[in-house]
N, CA, C and O of each residue as an XYZ file, in Angstrom:
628
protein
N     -14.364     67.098    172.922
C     -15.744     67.441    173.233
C     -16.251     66.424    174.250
O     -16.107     65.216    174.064
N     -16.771     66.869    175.193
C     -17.199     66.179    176.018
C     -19.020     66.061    176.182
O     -19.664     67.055    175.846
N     -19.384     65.461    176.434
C     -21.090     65.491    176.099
C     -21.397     64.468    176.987
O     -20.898     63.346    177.073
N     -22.844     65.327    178.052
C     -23.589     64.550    178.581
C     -25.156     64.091    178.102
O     -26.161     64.760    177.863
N     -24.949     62.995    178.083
C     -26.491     62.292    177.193
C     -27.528     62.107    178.696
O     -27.132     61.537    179.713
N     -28.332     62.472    178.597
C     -29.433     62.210    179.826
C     -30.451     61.699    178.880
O     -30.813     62.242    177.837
N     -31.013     60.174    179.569
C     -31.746     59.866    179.155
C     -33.023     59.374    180.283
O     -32.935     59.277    181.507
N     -33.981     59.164    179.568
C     -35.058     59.459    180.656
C     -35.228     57.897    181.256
O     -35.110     57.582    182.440
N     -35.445     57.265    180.465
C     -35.623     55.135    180.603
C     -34.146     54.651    179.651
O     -33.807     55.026    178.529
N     -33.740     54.070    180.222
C     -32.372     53.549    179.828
C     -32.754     51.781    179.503
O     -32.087     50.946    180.115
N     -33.608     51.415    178.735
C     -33.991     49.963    178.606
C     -33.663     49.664    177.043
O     -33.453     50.633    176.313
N     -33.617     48.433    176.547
C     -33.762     48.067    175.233
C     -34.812     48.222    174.403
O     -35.772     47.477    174.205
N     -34.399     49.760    173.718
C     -35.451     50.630    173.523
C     -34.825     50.872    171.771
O     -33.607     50.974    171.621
N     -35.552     50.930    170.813
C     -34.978     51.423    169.620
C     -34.212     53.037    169.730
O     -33.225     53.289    169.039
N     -34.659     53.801    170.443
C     -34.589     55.498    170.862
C     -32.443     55.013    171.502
O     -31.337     55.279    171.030
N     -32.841     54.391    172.488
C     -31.610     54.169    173.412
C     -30.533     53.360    172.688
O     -29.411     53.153    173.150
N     -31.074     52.835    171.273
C     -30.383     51.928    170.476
C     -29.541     53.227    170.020
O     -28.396     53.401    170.437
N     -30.144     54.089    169.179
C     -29.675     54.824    168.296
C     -28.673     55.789    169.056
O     -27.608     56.230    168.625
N     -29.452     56.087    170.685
C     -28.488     57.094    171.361
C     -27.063     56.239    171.343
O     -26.030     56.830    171.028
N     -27.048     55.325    171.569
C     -25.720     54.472    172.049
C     -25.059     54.003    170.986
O     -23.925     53.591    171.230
N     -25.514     53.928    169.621
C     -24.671     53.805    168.451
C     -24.203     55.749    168.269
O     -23.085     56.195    168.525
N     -25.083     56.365    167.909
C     -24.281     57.347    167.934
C     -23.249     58.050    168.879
O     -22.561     59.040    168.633
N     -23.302     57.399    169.866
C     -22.578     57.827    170.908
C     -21.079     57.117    170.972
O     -20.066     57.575    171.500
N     -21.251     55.843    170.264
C     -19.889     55.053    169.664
C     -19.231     55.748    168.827
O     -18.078     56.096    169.080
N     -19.975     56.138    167.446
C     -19.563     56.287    166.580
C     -18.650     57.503    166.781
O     -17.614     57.706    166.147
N     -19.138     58.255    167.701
C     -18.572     59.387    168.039
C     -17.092     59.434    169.018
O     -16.139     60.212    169.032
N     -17.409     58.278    169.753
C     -15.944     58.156    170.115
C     -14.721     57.967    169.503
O     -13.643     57.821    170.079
N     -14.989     57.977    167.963
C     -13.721     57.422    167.751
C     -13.370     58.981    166.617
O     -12.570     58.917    165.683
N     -14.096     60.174    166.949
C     -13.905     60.862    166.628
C     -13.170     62.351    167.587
O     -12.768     63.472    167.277
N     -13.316     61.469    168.987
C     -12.514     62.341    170.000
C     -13.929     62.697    171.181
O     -13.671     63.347    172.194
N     -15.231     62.257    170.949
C     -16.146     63.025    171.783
C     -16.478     61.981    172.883
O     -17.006     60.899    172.629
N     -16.154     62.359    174.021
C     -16.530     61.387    175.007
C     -17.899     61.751    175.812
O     -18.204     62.804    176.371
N     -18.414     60.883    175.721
C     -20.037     60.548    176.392
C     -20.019     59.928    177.749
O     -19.681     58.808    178.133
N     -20.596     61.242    178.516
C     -21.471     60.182    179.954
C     -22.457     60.483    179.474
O     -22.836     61.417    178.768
N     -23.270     58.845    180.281
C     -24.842     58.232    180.212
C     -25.341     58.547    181.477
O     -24.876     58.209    182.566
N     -26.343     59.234    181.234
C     -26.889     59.651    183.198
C     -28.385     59.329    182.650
O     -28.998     60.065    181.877
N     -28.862     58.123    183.172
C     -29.898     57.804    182.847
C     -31.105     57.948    184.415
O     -30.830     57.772    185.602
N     -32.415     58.320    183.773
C     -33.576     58.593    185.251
C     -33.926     57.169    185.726
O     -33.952     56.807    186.902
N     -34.180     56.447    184.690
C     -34.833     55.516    185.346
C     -33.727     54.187    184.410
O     -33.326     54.422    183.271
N     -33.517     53.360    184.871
C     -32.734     52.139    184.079
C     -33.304     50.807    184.431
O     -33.793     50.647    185.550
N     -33.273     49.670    183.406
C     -33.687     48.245    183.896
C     -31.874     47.510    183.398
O     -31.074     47.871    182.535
N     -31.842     46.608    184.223
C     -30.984     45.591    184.307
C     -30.636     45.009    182.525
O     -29.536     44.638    182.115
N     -31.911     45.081    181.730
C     -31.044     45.180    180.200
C     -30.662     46.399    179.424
O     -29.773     46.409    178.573
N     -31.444     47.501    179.797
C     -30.549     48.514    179.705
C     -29.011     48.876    179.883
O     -28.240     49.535    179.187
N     -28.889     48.314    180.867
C     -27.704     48.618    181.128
C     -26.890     47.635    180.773
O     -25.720     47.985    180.620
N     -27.181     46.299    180.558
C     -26.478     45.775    179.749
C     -26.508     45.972    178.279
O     -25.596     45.499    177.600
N     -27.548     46.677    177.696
C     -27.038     47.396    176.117
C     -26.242     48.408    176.453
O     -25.214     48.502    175.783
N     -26.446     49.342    177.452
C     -25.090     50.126    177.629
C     -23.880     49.696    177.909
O     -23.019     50.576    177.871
N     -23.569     48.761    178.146
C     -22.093     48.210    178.203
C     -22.200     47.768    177.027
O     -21.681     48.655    176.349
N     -22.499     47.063    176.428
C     -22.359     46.480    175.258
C     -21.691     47.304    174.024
O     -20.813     46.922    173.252
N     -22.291     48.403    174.068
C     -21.764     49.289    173.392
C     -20.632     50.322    173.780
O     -20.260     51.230    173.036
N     -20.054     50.025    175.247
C     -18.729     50.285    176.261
C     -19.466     51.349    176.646
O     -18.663     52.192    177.044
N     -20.283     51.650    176.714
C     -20.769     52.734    178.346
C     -21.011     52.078    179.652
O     -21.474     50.953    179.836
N     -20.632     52.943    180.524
C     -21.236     52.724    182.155
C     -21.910     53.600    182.531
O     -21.383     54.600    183.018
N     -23.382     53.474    182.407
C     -24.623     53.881    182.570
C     -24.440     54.759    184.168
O     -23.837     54.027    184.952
N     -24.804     56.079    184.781
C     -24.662     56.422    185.980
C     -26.391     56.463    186.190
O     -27.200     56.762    185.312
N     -26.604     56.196    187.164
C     -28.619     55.710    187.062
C     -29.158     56.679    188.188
O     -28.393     56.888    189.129
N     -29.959     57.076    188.189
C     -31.027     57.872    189.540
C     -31.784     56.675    189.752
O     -32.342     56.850    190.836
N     -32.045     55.757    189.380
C     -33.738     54.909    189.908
C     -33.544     53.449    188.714
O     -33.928     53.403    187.545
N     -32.805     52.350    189.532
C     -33.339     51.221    188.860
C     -34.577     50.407    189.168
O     -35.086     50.200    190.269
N     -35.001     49.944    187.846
C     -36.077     48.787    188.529
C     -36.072     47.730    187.489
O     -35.792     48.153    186.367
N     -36.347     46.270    187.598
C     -36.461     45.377    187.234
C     -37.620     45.453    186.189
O     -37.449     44.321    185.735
N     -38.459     45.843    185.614
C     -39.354     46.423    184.453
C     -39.666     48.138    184.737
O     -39.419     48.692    185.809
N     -40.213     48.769    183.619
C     -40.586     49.676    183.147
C     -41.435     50.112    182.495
O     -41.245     50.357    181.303
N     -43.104     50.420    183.359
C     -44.157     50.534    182.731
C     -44.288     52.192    182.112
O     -43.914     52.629    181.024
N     -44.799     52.723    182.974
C     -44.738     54.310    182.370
C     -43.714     55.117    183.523
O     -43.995     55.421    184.683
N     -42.451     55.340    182.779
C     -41.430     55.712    183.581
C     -41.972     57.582    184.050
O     -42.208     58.450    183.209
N     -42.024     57.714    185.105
C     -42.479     58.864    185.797
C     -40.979     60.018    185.053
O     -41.192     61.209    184.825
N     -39.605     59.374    184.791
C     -39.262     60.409    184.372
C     -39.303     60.554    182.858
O     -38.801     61.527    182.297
N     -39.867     59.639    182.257
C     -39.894     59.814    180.656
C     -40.835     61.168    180.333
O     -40.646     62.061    179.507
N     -41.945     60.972    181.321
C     -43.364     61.912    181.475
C     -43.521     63.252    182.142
O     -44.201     64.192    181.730
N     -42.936     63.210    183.016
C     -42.470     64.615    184.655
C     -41.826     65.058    184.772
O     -40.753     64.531    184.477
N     -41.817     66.088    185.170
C     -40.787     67.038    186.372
C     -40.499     66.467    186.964
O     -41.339     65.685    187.408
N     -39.249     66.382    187.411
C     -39.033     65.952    188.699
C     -38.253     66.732    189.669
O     -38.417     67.691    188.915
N     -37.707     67.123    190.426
C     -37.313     67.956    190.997
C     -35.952     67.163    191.297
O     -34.836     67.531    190.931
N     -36.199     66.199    191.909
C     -35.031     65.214    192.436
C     -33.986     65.053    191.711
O     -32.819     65.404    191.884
N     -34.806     64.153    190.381
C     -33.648     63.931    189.153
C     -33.103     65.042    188.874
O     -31.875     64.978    188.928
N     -33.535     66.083    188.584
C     -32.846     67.496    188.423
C     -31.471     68.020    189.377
O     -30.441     68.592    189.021
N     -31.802     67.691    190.347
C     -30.728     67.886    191.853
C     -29.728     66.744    191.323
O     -28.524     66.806    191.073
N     -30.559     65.777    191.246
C     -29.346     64.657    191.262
C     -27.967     65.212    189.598
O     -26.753     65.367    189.470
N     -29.012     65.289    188.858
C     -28.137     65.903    187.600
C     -26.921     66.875    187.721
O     -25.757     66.849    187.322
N     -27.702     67.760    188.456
C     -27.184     69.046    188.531
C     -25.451     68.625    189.124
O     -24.530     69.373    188.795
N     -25.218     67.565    189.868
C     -23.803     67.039    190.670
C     -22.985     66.363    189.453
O     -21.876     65.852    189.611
N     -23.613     66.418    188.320
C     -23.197     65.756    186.850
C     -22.932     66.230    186.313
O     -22.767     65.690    185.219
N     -22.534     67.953    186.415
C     -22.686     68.684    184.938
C     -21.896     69.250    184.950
O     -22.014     70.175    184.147
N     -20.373     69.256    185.832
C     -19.040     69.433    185.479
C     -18.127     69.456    184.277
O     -18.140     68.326    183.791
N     -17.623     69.974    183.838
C     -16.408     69.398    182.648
C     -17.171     69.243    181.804
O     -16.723     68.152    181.454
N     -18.197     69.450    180.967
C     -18.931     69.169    179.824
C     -18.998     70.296    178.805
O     -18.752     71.426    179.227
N     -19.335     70.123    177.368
C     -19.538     70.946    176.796
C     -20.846     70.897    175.834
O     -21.221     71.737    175.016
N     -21.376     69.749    176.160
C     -22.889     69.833    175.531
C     -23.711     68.745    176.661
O     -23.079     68.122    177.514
N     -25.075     68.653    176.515
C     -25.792     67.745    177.216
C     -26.881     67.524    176.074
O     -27.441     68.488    175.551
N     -27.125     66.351    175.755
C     -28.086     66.056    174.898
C     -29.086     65.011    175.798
O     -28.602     64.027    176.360
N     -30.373     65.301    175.862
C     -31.646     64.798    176.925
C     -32.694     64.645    175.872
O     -33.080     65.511    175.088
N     -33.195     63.090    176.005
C     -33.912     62.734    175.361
C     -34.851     62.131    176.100
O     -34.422     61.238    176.831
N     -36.369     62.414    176.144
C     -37.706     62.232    176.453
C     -37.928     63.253    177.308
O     -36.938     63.594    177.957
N     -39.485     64.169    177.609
C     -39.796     65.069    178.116
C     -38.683     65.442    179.668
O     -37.928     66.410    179.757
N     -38.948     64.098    180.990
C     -37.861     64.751    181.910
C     -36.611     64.648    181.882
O     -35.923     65.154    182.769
N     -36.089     63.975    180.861
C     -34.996     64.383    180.581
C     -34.232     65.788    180.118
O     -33.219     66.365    180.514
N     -35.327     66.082    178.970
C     -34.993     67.449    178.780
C     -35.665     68.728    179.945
O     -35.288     69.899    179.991
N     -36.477     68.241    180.599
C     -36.563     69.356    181.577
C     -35.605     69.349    182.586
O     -34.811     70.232    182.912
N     -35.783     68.256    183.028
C     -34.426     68.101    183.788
C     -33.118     68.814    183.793
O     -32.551     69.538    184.611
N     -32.813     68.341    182.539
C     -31.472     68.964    181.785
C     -31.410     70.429    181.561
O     -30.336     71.030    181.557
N     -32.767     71.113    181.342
C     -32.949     72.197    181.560
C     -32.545     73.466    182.266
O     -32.261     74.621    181.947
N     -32.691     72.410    183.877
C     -32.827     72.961    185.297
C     -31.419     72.944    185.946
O     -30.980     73.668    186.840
N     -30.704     71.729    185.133
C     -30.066     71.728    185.772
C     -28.337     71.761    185.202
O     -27.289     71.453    185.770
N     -28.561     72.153    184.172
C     -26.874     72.248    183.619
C     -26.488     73.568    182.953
O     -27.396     74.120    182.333
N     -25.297     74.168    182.976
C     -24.839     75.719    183.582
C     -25.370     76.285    182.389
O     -25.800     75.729    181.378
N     -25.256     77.599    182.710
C     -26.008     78.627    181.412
C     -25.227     78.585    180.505
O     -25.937     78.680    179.503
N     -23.925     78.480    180.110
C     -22.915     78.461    179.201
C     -23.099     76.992    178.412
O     -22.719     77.018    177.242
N     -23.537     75.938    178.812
C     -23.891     74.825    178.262
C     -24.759     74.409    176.918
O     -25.941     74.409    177.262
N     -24.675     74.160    175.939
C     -26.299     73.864    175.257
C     -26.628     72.739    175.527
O     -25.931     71.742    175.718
N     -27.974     72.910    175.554
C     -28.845     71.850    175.933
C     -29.495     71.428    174.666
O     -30.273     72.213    174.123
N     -29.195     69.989    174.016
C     -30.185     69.458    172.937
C     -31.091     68.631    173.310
O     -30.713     67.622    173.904
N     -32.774     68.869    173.022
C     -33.384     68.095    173.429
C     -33.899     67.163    172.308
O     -33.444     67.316    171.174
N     -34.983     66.037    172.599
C     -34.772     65.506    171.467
C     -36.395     64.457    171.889
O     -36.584     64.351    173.101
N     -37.075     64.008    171.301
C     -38.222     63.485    171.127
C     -38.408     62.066    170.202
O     -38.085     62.234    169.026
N     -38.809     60.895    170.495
C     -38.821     60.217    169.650
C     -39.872     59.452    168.796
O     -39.745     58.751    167.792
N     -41.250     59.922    169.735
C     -42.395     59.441    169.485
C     -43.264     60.748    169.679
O     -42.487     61.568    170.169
N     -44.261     61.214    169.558
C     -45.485     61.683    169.691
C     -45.498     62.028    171.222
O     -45.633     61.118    172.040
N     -45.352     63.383    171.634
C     -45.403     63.368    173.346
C     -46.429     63.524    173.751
O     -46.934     64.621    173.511
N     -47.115     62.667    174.436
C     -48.268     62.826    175.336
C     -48.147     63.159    176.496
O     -47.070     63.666    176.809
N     -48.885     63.044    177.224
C     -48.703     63.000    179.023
C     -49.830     61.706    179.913
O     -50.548     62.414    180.619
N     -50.098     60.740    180.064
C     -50.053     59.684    180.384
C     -49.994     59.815    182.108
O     -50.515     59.079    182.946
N     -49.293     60.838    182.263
C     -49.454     60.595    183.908
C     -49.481     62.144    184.015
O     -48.383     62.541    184.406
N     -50.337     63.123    183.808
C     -50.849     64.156    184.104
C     -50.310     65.435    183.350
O     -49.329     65.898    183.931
N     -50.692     66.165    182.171
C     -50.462     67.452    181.262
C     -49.602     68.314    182.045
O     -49.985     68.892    183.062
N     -48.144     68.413    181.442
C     -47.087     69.167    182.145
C     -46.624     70.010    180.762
O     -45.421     70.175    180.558
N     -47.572     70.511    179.870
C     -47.351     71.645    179.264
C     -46.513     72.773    179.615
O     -45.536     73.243    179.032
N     -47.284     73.220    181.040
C     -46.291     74.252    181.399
C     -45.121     74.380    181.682
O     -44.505     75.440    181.575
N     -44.500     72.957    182.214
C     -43.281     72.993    182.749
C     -42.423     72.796    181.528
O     -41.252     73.147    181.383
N     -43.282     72.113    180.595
C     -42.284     72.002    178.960
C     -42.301     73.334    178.571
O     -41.091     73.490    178.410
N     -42.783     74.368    178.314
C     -42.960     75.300    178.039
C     -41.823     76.102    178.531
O     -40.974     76.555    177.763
N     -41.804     76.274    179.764
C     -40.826     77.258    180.474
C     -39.242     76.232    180.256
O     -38.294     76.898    179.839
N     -38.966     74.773    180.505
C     -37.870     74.487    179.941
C     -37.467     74.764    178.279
O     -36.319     74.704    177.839
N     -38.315     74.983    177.724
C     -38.370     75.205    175.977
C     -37.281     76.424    176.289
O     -36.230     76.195    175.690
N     -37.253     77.312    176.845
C     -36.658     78.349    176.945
C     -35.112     78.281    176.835
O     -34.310     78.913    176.148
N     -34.945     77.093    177.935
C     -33.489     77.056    177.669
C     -32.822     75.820    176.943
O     -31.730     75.313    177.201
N     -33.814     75.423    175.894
C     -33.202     73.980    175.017
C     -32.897     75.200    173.707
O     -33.742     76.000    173.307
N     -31.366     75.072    173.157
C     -31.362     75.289    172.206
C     -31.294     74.617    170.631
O     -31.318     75.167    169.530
N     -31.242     73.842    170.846
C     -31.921     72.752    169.592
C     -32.712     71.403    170.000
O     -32.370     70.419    170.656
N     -34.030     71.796    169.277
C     -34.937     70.173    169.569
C     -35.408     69.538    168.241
O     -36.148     69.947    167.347
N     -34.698     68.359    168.435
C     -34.899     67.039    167.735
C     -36.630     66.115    167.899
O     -37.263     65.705    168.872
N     -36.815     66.106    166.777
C     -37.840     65.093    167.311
C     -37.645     64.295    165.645
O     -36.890     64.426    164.681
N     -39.124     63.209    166.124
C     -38.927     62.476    164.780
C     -40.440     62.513    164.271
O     -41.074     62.349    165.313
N     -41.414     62.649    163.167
C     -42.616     62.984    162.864
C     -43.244     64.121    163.169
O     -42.878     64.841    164.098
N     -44.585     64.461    162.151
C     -45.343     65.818    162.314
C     -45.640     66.074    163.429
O     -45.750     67.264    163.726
N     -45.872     65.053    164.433
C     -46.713     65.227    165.581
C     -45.296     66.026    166.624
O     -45.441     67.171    167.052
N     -44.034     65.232    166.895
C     -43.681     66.193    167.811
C     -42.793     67.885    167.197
O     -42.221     68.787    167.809
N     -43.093     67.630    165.689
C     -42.528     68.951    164.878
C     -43.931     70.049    165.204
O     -44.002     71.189    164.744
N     -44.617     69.630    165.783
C     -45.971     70.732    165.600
C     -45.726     70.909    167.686
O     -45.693     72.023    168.207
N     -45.594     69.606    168.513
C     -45.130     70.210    169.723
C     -44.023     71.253    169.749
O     -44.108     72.370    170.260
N     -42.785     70.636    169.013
C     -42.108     71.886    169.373
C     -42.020     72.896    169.223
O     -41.472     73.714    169.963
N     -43.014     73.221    167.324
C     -43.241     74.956    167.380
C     -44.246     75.307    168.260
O     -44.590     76.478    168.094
N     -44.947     74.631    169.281
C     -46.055     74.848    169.673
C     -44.965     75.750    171.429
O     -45.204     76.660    172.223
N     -43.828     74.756    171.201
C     -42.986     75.262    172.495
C     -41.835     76.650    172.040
O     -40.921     77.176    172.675
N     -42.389     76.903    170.670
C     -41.224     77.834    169.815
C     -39.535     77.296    170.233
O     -38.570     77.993    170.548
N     -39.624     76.059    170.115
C     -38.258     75.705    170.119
C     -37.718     75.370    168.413
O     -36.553     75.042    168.188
């Protein structure tokens, strides 16, 4: 099994903790993981090695205030993805552009798991709609608390 993890901020994050332990644990069960992260900081990516990944990045920066792809559409990251989504048999995308992203951009035969870890707001401008129309093609979404279990029936995912 091969599985691509898209993640939206790739930093020393409890969310990115758990992606990258489960993503170990899983290797030693035969499933190999690429990390295609939107935005990454310099300890990010050293928790991704740490745990033997090599992080593939769209956008580093030296801190990470409100990552535009944790929150947005992006069109770009999507393009850029889309050159990623070879040879795979699942993609699991965690925070809003990740999973839209992932949405847009990996083949129809693919499932897409999306996945939530906090309460989704929008912080840099209400992109309901575009969650909405990616809801369409996530076939299982993860979140953690009432708040994003009431977004996602709200997205009938």
């Amino acid at each position: 099994m091969r599985i691509n993890r898209v993640i939206a901020v790739l930093d020393p994050g409890g969310a990115q903790l758990s992606m990258l332990r489960l993503a170990r644990a899983q290797s030693v069960l035969g499933v190999e993981t690429r990390l295609l992260a939107g935005d990454a900081t310099p300890q990010g990516i050293a928790l991704a090695r740490h745990y033997g990944f090599e992080a593939d990045v769209f956008s580093m920066h030296d801190e990470i205030g409100h990552s535009a792809r944790q929150w947005t559409p992006d069109n770009a990251f999507a393009d850029w993805l889309a050159d990623r989504m070879d040879h795979i048999d699942l993609v699991h995308a965690h925070l809003f552009g990740a999973w839209w992203a992932a949405a847009r951009s990996t083949p129809r035969h693919v499932p897409v798991i999306a996945s939530e870890h906090d309460r989704l707001t929008w912080p840099l401008g209400d992109h309901s709609v575009a969650a909405a129309a990616a809801a369409a093609r996530i076939d299982r979404f993860f979140v953690h608390g009432q708040d994003g279990r009431a977004f996602g029936r709200g997205l009938s995912v």
